[in-house]
N, C-alpha and C positions, 0 to 999 in steps of 0.2 A: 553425507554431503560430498559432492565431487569436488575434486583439486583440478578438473582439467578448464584453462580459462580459454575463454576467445583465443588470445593467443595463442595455444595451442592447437586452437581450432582450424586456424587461419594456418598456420605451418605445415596442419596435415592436409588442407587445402591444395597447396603447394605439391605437397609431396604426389599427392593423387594425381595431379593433373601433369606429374612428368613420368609417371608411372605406367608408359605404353613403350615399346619401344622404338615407335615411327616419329612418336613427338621429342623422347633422346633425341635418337637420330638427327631432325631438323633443328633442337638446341646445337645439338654441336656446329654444324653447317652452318648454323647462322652466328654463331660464334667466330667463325673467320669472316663473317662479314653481310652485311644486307643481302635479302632473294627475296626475287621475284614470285610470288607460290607457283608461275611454270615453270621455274628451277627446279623446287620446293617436292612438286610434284613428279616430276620425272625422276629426279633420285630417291625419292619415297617409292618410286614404280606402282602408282595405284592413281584410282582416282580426283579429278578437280576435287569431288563434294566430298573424298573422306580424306584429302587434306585440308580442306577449310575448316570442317570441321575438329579436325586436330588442333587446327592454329586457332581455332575460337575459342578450345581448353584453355591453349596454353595463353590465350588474351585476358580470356576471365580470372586467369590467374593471376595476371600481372607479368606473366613471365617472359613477353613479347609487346611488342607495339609496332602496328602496322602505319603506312604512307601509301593512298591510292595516286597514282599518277595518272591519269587519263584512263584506260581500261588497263591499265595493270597493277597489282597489289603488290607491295612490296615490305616485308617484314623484316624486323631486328629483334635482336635482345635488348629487354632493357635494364638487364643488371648482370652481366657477363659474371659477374661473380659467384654465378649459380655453379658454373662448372666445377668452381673448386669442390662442391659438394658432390658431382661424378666423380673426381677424384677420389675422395676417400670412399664411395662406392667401390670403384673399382679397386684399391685397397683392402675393403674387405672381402673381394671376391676371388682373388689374390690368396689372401691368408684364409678363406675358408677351401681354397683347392689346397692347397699346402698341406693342409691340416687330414683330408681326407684322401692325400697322396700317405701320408706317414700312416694313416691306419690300414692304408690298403697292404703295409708294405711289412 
C-alpha cells in the first residue's frame, strides 16, 4: 500500500509546473510586481502562445492569478512566498558546486 496522499500529490503538482526555466524566470519578474504578458513576453524573448501557455501552467497551479483589462492581460503571484522555496534551490545549487569544486581539487 502507498504512503504517498493527495497531498503530496498536489505538492509535486506545484513543483512540476515551476519546473521550466522561462516560468522561474516570469515567477521572479512577477515577484517585483504585476505584468502585462507583453512585458512577460518580451523578457521571456519568445512567443505570445508559448508564454500564455507557460502562464496557464503556472495558473492551473495556483501559482499566479491573472486580471484582463480591456485587451491586455495582466498577471501576479499569488503567494510570493513561493520564492522562499527558490531560495533554498539555489542554496543547494550552491553547496552542490562547492562540493564538486572540492572533488575536482
Amino acid at each position: 500500500m502507498t504512503q504517498i496522499t493527495r497531498k503530496t500529490e498536489a505538492r509535486a503538482d506545484v513543483l512540476k509546473a515551476m519546473a521550466h526555466p522561462a516560468r522561474l524566470f516570469m515567477m521572479e519578474e512577477l515577484a517585483r510586481g504585476e505584468r502585462c504578458v507583453c512585458e512577460l513576453r518580451e523578457m521571456v524573448g519568445t512567443d505570445l502562445s508559448t508564454v500564455s501557455k507557460h502562464l496557464a501552467v503556472l495558473r492551473a497551479a495556483g501559482l499566479v492569478d491573472m486580471d484582463k483589462r480591456g485587451a491586455q492581460v495582466f498577471y501576479r503571484l499569488t503567494t510570493p512566498c513561493i520564492l522562499r522555496f527558490v531560495d533554498c534551490i539555489d542554496a543547494v545549487v550552491r553547496n552542490t558546486a562547492e562540493r564538486h569544486l572540492e572533488l575536482a581539487h
